[in-house]
C-alpha positions in Angstrom: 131.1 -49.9 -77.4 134.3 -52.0 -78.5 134.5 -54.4 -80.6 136.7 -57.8 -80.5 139.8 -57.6 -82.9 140.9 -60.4 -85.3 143.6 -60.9 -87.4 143.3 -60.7 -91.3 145.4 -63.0 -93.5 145.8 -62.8 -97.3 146.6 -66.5 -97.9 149.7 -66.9 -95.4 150.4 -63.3 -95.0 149.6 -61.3 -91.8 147.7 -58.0 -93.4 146.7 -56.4 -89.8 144.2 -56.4 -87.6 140.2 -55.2 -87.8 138.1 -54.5 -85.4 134.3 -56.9 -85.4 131.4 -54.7 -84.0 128.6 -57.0 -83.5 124.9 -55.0 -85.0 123.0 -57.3 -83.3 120.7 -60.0 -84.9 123.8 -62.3 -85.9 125.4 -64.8 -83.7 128.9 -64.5 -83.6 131.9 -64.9 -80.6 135.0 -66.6 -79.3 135.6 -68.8 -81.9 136.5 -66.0 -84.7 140.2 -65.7 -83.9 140.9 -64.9 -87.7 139.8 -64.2 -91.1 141.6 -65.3 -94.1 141.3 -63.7 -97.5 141.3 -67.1 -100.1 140.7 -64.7 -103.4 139.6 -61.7 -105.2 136.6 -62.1 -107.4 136.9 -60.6 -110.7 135.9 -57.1 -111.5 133.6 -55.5 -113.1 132.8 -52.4 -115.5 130.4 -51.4 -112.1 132.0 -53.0 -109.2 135.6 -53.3 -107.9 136.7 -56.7 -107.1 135.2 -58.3 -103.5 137.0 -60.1 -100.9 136.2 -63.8 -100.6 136.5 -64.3 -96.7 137.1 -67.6 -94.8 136.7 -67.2 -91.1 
């Protein structure tokens, strides 16, 4: 099964591409061309910092 692949932005700045595998139960198609990255949540003594993503 393939996936679709979008592009992945950190603000203005092309990172690369990932691959979306849909797992079924969530709606998702054509219109996710992108996602963009808008900032990092702060980390933690248990957690690394997280991705905020805006697609």
């Amino acid at each position: 099964m393939y996936g679709k692949l979008v592009l992945v932005y950190e603000g203005e700045r092309l990172l690369g591409e990932v691959e979306l595998q849909h797992q079924g139960g969530g709606v998702w198609g054509e219109e996710i061309k992108e996602i963009r990255i808008s900032h990092y949540s702060p980390p933690s003594e248990r957690c690394p910092p997280l991705a905020v993503l805006i697609p």
